[in-house]
N, C-alpha and C positions, 0 to 999 in steps of 0.2 A: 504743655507741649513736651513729648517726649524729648532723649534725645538723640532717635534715629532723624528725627524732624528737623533737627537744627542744621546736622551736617547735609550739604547738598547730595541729591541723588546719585550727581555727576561723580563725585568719588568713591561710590559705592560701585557705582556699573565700571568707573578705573578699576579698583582693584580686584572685581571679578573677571574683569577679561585679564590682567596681569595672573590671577591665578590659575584662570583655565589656558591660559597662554603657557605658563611654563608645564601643567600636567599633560597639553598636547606635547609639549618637547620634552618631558619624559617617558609618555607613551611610544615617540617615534624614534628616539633617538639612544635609550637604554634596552641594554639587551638582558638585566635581570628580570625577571620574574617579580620578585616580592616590590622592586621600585615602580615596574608596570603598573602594579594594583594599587599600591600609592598615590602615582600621577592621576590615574582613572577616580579614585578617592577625590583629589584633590579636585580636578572637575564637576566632579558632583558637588563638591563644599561650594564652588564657585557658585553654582547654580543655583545654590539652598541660599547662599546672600544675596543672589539678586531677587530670589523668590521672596524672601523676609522684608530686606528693605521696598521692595513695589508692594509688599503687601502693608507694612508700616505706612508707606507714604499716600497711599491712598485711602487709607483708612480699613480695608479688605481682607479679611481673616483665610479667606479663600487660598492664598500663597504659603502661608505657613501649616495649611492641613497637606497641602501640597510636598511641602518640604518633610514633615515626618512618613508621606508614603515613602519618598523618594530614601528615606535614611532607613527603613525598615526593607527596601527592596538591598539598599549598598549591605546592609549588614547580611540579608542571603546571599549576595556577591560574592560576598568577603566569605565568609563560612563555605561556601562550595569553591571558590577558588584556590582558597587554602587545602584544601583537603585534594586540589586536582595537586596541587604545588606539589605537596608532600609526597602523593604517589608517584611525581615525576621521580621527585628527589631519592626516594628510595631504589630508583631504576637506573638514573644516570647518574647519581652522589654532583648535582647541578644544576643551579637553580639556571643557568641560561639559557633562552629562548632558543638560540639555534642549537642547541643541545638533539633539540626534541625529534630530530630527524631520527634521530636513532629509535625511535618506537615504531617507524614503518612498519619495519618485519625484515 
């Protein structure tokens, strides 16, 4: 018996809703940029523990091939959001979100 098996489900599904709980409140509530992509990070990690552990406890490999799409799509996230970041940054010397008005025209 592993031991994802030992600890109950019930704790694993807590502390993924407590982590996609607080990267929702940093998605809605910070106005940087680089914390934004962090919190959104950080939801996806939620997601990837609840994928591992339902795939652990039921015995189903299916959730953890799930979980490496899911980390291969965050890291072209992460790589094109960065690179929008920086051309913001070069434009307004600002990573904040309300900044970006200033690229209208």
């Amino acid at each position: 018996m592993s031991a994802i098996q030992i600890i109950p489900i019930n704790w694993y599904i807590l502390l993924s809703a407590v982590l996609f709980t607080i990267g929702v409140l940093g998605v809605l509530f910070r106005r940087n940029a680089i914390i934004i992509f962090m919190s959104v990070e950080l939801m996806l990690n939620a997601v990837n523990l609840l994928l591992v552990a339902f795939s652990t406890y039921l015995s189903d490999s299916a959730g953890q091939v799930f979980v490496f799409f899911i980390m291969a799509v965050a890291a072209a996230e992460v790589a094109v959001g960065l690179a929008i970041l920086m051309s913001v940054y070069r434009n307004t010397k600002s990573t904040d979100i309300y900044m970006l008005n200033k690229l209208k025209g």
